[in-house]
Backbone as JSON Lines, residues from 0, in Angstrom:
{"i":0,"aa":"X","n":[-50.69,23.7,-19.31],"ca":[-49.69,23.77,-20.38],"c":[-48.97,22.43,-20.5]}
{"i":1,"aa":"X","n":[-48.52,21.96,-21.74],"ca":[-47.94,20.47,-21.88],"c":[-46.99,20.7,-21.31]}
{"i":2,"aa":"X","n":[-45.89,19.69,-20.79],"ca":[-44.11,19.47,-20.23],"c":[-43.53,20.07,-21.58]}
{"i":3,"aa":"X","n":[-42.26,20.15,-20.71],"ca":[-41.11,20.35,-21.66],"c":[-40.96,19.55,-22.08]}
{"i":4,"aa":"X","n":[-40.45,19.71,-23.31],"ca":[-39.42,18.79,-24.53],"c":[-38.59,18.89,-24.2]}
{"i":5,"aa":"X","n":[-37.78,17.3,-23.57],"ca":[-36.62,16.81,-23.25],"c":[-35.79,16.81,-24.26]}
{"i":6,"aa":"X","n":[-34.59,17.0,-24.99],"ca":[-33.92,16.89,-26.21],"c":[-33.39,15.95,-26.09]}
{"i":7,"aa":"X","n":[-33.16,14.39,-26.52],"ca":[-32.3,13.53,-26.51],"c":[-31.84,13.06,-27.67]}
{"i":8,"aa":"X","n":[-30.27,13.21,-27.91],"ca":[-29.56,13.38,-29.26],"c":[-29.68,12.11,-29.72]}
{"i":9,"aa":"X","n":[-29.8,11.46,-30.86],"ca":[-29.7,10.4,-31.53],"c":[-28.17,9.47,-31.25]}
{"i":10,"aa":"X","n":[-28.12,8.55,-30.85],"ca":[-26.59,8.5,-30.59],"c":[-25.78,7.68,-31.94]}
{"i":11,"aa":"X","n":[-26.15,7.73,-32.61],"ca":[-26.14,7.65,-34.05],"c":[-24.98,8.72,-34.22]}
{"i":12,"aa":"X","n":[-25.55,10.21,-34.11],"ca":[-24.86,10.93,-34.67],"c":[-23.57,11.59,-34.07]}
{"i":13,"aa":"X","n":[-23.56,10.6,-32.36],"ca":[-22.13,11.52,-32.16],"c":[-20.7,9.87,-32.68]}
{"i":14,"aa":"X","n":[-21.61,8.56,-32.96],"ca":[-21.13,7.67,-33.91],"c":[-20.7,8.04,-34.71]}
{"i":15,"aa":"X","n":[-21.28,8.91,-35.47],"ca":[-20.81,8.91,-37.2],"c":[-19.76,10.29,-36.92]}
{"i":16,"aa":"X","n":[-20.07,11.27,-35.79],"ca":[-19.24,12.33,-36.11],"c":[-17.83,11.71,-35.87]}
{"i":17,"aa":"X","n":[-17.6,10.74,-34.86],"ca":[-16.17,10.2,-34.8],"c":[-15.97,9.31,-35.19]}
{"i":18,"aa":"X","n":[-16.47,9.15,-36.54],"ca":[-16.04,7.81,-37.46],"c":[-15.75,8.6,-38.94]}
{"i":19,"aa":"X","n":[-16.19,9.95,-39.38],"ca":[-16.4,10.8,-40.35],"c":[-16.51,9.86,-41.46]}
{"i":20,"aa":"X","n":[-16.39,11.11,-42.99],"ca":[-17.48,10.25,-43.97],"c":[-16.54,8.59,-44.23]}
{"i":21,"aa":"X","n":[-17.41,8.38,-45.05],"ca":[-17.12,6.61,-45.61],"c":[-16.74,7.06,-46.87]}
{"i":22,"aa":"X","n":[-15.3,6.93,-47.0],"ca":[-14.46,7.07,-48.39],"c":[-13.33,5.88,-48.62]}
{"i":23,"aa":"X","n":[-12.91,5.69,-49.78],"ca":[-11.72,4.46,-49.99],"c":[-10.52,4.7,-49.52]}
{"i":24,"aa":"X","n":[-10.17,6.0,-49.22],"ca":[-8.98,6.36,-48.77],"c":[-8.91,6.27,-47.39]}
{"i":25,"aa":"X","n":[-9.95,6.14,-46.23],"ca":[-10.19,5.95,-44.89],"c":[-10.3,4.37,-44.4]}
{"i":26,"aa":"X","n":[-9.92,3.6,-45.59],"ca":[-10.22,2.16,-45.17],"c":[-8.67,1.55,-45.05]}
{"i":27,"aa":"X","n":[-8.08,2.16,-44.38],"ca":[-6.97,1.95,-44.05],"c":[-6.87,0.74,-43.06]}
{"i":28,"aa":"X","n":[-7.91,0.47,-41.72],"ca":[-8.1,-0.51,-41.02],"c":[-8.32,-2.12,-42.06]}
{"i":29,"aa":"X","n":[-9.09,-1.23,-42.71],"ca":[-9.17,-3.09,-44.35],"c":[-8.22,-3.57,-44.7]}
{"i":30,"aa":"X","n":[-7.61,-2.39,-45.25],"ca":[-5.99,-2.86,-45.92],"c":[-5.27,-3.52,-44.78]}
{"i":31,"aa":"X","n":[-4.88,-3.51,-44.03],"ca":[-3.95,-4.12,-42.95],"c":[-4.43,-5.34,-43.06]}
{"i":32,"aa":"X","n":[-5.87,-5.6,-42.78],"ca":[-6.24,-7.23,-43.01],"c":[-6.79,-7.56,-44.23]}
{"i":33,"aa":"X","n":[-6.25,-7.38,-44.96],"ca":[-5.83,-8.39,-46.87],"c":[-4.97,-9.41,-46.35]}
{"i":34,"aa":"X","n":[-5.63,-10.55,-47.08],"ca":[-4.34,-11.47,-47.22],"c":[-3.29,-11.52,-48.1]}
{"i":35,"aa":"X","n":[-2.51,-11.98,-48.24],"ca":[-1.1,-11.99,-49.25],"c":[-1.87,-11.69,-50.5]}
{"i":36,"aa":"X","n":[-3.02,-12.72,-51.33],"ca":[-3.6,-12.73,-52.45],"c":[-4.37,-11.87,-52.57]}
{"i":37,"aa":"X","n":[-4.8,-11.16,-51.66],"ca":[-5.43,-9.75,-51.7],"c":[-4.39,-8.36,-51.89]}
{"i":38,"aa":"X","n":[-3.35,-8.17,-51.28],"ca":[-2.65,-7.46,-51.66],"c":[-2.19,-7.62,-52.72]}
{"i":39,"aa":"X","n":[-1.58,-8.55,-53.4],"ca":[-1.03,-9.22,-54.57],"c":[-2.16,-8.41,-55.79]}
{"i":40,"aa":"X","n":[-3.21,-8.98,-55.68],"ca":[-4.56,-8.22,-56.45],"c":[-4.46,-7.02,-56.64]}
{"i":41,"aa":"X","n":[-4.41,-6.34,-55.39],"ca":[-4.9,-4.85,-55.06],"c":[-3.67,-4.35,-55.5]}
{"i":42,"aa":"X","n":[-2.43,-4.81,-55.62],"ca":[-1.03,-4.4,-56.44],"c":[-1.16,-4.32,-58.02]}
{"i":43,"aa":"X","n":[-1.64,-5.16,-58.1],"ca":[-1.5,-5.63,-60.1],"c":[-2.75,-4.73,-60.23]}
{"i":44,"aa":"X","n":[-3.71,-4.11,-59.81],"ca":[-5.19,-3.38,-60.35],"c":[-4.76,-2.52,-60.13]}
{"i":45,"aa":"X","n":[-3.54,-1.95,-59.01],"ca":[-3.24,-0.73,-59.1],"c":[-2.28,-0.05,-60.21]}
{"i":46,"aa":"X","n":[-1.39,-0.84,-60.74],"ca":[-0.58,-1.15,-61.8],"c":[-0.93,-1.22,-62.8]}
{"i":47,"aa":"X","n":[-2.02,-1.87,-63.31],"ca":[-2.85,-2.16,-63.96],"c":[-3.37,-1.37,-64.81]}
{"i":48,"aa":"X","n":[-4.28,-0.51,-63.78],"ca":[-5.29,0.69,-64.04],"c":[-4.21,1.86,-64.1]}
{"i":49,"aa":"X","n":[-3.86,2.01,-64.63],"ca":[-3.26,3.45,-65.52],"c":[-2.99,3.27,-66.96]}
{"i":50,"aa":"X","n":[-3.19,4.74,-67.13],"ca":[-2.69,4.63,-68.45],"c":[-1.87,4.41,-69.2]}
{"i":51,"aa":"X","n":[-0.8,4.59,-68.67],"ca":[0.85,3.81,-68.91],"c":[0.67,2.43,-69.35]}
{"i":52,"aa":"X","n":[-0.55,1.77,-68.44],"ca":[-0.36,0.33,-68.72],"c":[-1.2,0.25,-70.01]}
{"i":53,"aa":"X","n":[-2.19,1.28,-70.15],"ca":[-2.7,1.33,-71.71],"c":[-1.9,1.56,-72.62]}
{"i":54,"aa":"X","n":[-1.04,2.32,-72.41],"ca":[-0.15,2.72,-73.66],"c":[1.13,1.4,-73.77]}
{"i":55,"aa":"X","n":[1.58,0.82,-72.93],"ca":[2.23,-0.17,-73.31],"c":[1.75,-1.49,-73.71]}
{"i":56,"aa":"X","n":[0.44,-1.66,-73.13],"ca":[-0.53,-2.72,-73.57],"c":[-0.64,-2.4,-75.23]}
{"i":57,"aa":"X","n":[-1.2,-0.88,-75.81],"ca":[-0.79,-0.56,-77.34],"c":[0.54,-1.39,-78.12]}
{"i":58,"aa":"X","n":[1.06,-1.04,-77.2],"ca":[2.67,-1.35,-78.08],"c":[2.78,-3.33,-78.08]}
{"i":59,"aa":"X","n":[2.08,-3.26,-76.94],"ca":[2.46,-4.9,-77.04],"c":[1.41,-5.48,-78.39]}
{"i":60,"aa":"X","n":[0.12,-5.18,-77.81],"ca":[-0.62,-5.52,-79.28],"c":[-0.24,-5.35,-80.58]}
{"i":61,"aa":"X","n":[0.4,-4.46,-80.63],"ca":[0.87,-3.68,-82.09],"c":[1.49,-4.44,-82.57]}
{"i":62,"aa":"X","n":[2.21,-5.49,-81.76],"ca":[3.51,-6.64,-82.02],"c":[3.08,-7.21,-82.99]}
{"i":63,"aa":"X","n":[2.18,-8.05,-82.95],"ca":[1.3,-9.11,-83.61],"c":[0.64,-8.68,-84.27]}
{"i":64,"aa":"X","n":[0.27,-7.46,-85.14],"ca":[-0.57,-6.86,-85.64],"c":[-0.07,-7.51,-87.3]}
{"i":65,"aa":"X","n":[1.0,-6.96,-87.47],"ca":[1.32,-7.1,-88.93],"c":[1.76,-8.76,-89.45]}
{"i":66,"aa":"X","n":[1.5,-9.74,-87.95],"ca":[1.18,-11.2,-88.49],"c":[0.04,-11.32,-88.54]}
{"i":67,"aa":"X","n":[-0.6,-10.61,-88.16],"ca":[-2.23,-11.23,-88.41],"c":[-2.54,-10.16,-89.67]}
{"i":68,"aa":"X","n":[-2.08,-9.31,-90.17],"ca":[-2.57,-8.71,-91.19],"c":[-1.81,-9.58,-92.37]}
{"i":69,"aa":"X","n":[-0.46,-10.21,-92.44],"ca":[0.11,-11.03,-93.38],"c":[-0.63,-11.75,-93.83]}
{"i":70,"aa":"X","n":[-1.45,-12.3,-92.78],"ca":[-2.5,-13.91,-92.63],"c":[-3.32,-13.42,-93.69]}
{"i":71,"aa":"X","n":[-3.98,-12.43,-93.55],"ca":[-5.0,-12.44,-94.79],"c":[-6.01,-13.28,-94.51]}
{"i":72,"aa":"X","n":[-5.9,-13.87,-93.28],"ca":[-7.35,-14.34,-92.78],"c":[-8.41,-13.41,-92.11]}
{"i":73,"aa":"X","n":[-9.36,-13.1,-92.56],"ca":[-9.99,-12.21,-91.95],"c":[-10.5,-12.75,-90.7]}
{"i":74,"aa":"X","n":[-10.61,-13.61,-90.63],"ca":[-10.72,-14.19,-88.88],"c":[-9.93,-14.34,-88.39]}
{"i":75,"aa":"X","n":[-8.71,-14.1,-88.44],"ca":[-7.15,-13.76,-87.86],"c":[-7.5,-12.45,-87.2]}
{"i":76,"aa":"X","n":[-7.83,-11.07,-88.09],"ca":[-7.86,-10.31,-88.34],"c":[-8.93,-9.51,-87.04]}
{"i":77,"aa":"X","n":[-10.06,-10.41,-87.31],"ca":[-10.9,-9.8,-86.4],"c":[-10.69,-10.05,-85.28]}
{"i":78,"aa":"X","n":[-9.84,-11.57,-84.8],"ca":[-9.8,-12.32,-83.8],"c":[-8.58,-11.12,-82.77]}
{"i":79,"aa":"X","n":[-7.68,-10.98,-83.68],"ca":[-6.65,-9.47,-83.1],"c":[-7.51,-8.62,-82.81]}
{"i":80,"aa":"X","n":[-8.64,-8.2,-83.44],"ca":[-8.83,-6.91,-82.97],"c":[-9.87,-7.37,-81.75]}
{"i":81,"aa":"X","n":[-10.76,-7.94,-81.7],"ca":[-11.4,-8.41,-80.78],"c":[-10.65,-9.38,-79.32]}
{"i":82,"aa":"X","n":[-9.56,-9.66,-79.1],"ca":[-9.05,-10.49,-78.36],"c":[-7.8,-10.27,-77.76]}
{"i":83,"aa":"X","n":[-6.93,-9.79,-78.89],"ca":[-5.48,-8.77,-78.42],"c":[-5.95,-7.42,-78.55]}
{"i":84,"aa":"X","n":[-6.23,-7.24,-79.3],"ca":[-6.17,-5.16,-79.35],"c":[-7.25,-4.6,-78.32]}
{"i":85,"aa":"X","n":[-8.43,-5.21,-78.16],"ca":[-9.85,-4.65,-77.35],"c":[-9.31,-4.61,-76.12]}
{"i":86,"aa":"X","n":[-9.3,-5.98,-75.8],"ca":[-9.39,-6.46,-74.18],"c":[-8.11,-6.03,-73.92]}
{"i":87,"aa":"X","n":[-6.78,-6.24,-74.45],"ca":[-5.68,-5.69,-73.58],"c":[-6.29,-4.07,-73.72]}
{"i":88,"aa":"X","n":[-6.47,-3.19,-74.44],"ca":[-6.21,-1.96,-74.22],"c":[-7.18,-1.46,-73.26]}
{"i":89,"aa":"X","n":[-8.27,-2.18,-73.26],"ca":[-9.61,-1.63,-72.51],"c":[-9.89,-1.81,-71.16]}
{"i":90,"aa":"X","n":[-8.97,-3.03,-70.95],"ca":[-8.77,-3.27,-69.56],"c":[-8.32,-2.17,-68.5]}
{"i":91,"aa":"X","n":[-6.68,-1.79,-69.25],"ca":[-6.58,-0.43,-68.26],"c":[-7.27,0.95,-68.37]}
{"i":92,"aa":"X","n":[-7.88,0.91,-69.34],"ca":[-8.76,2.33,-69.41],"c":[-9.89,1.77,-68.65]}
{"i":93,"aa":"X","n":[-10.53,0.43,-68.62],"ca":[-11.73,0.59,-67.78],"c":[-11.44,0.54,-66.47]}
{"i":94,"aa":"X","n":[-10.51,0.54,-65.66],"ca":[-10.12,0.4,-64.46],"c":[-9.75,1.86,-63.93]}
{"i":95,"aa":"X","n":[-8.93,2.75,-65.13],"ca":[-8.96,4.0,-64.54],"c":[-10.05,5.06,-64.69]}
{"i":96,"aa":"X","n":[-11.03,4.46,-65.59],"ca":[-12.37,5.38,-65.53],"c":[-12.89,5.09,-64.01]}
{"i":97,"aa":"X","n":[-12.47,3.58,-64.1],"ca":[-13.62,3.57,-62.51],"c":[-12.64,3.98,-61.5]}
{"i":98,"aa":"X","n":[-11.69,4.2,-61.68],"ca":[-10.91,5.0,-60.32],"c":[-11.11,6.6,-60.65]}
{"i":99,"aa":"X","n":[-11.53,7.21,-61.36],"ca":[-11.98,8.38,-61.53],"c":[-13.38,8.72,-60.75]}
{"i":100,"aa":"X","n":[-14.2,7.54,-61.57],"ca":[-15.44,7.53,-60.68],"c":[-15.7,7.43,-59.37]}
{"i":101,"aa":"X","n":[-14.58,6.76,-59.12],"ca":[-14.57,6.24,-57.04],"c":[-13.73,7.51,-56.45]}
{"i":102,"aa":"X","n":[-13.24,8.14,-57.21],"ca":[-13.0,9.46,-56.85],"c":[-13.79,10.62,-56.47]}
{"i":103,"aa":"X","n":[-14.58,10.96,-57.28],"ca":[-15.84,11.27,-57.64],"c":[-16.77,11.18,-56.19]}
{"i":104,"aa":"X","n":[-17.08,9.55,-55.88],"ca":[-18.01,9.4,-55.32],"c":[-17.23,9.56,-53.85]}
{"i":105,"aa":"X","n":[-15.99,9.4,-53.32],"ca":[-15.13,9.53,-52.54],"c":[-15.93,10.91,-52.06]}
{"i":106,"aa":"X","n":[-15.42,11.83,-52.98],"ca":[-15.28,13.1,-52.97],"c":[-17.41,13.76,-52.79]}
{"i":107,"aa":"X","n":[-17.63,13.17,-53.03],"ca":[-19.72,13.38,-52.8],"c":[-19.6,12.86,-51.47]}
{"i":108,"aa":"X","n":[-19.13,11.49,-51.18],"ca":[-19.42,11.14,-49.72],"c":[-18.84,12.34,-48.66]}
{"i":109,"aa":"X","n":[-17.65,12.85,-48.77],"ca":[-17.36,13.91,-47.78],"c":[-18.07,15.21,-48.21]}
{"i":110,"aa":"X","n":[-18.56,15.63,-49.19],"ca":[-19.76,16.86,-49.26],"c":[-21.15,16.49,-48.64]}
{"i":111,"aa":"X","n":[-21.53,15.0,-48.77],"ca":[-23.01,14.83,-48.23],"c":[-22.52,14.63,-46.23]}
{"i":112,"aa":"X","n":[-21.49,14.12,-46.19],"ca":[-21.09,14.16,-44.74],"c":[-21.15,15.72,-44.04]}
{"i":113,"aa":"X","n":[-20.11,16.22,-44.77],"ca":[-19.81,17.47,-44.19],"c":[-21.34,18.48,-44.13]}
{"i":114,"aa":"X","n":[-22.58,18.13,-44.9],"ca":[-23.92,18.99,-45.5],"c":[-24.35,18.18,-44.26]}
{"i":115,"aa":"X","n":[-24.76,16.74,-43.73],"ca":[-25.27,16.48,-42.78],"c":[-25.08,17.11,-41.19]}
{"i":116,"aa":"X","n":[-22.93,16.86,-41.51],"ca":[-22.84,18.03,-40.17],"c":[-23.41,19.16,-39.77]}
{"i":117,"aa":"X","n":[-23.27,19.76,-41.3],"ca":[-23.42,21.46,-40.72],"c":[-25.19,21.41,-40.46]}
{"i":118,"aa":"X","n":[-26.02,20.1,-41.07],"ca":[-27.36,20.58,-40.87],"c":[-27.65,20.03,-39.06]}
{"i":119,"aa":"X","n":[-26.94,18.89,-38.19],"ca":[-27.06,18.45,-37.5],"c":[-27.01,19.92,-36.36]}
{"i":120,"aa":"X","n":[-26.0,20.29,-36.54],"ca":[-25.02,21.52,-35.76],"c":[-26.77,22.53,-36.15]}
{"i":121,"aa":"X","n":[-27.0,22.95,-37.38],"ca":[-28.6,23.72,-37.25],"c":[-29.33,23.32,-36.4]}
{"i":122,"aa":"X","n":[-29.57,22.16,-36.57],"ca":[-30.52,22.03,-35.67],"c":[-30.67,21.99,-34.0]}
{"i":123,"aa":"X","n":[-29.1,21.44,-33.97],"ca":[-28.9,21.86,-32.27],"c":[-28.78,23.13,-32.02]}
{"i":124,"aa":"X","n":[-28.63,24.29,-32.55],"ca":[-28.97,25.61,-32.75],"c":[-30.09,26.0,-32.76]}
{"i":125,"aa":"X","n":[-30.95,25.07,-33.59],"ca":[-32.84,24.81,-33.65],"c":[-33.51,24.72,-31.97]}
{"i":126,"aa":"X","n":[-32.7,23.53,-31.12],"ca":[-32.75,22.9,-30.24],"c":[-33.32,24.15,-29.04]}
{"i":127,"aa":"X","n":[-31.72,24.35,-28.93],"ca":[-31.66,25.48,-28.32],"c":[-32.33,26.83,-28.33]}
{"i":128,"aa":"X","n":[-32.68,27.35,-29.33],"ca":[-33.77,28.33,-29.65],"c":[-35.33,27.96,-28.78]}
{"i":129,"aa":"X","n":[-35.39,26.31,-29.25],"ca":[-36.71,25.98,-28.7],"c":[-36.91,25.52,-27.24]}
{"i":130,"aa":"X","n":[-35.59,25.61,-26.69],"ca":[-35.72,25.7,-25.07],"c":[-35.87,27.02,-24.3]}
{"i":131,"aa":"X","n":[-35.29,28.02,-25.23],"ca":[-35.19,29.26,-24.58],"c":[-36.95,29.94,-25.02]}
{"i":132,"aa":"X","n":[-37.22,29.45,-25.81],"ca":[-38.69,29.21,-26.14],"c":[-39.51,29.35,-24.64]}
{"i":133,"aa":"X","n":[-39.19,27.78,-24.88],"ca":[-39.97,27.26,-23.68],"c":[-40.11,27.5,-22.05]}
{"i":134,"aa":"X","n":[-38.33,28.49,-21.94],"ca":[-38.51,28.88,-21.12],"c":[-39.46,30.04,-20.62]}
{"i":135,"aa":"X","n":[-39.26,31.01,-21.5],"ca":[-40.14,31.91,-21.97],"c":[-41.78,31.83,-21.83]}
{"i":136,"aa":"X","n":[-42.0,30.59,-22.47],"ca":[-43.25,30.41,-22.66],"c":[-44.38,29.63,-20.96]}
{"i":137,"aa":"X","n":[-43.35,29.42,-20.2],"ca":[-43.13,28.99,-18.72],"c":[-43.47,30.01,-17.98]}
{"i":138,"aa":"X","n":[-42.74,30.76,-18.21],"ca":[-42.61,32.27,-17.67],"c":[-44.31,32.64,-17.9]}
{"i":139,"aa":"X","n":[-44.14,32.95,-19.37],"ca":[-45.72,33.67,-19.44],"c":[-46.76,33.19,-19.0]}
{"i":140,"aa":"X","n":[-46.58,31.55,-18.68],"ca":[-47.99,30.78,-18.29],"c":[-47.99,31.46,-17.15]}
{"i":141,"aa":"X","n":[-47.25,31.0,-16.52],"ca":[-47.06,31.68,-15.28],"c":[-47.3,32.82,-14.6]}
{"i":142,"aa":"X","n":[-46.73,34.21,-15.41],"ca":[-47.1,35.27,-14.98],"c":[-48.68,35.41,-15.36]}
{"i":143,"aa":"X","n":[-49.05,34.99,-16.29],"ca":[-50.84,34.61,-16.78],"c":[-51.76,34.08,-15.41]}
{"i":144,"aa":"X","n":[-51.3,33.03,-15.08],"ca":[-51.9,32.32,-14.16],"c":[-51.78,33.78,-13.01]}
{"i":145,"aa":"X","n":[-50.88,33.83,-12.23],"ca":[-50.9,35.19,-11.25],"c":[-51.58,35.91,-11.52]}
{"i":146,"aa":"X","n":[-52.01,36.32,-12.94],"ca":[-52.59,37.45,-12.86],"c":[-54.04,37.1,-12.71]}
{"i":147,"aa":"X","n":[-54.17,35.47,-13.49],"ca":[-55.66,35.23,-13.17],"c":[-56.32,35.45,-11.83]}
{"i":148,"aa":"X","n":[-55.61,34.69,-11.44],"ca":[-55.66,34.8,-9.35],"c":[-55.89,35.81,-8.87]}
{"i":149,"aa":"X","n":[-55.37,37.14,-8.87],"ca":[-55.25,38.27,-8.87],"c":[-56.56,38.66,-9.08]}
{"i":150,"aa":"X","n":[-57.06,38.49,-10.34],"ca":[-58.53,39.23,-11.01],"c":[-59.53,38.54,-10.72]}
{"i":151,"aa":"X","n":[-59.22,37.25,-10.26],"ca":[-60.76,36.44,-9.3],"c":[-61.02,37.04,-7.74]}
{"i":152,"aa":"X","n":[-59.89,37.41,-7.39],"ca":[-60.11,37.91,-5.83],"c":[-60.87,39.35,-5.78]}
């Protein structure tokens, strides 16, 4: 009969169980080491990205609206809507779509974490089944063999 199957755990996975999933809200060790101009950044994008800052970015564009419509230049005209009205307003909406999205994916990384646990935890459940297996299956060689012995004499 072949040896037993030794089980030796991946050590990978008792790594990742005490590090849990990889989300933006767990990078707390990062943030501490930003430099000044990194925080500074990570302040104004946070500020930034809301909608508040869309809706007052509206109002600021709006300012200049009815001089560039006076102008009667239609390249005045387009130049506002393409340059003041687009980019200020779109800026903070595209920043809070993608903080929606990093939400999102935040929120998948701890479901595919937590789906790896519970399958890891199966299988050491798997593990175990297949030792008590084997013990079993030890046993029967065994009592087999005796009996062969037995029926040659």
């Amino acid at each position: 009969m072949a040896a037993n199957f030794d089980y030796q755990p991946h050590p990978h996975a008792e790594t990742r169980q005490a590090k849990g999933p990889a989300v933006s809200v767990k990078h707390n060790e990062t943030k501490a080491k930003l430099s000044l101009n990194d925080k500074i950044g990570l302040r104004l994008t946070k500020s930034v990205g809301t909608m508040w800052a869309a809706y007052v970015f509206v109002g600021l564009a709006l300012i200049s609206l009815p001089a560039a419509l006076a102008s009667g230049n239609e390249l005045v005209i387009v130049a506002w809507i393409a340059q003041t009205f687009l980019q200020l307003v779109l800026l903070p909406v595209i920043i809070v779509g993608q903080n929606i999205q990093a939400a999102a994916a935040d929120a998948r990384a701890v479901a595919t974490y937590e789906d790896a646990t519970a399958l890891l935890e199966e299988a050491k459940q798997v593990q175990k089944h297949l030792d008590a297996q084997d013990e079993a299956l030890t046993k029967l060689a065994a009592d087999l063999a005796r009996i062969e012995k037995k029926l040659k004499k």
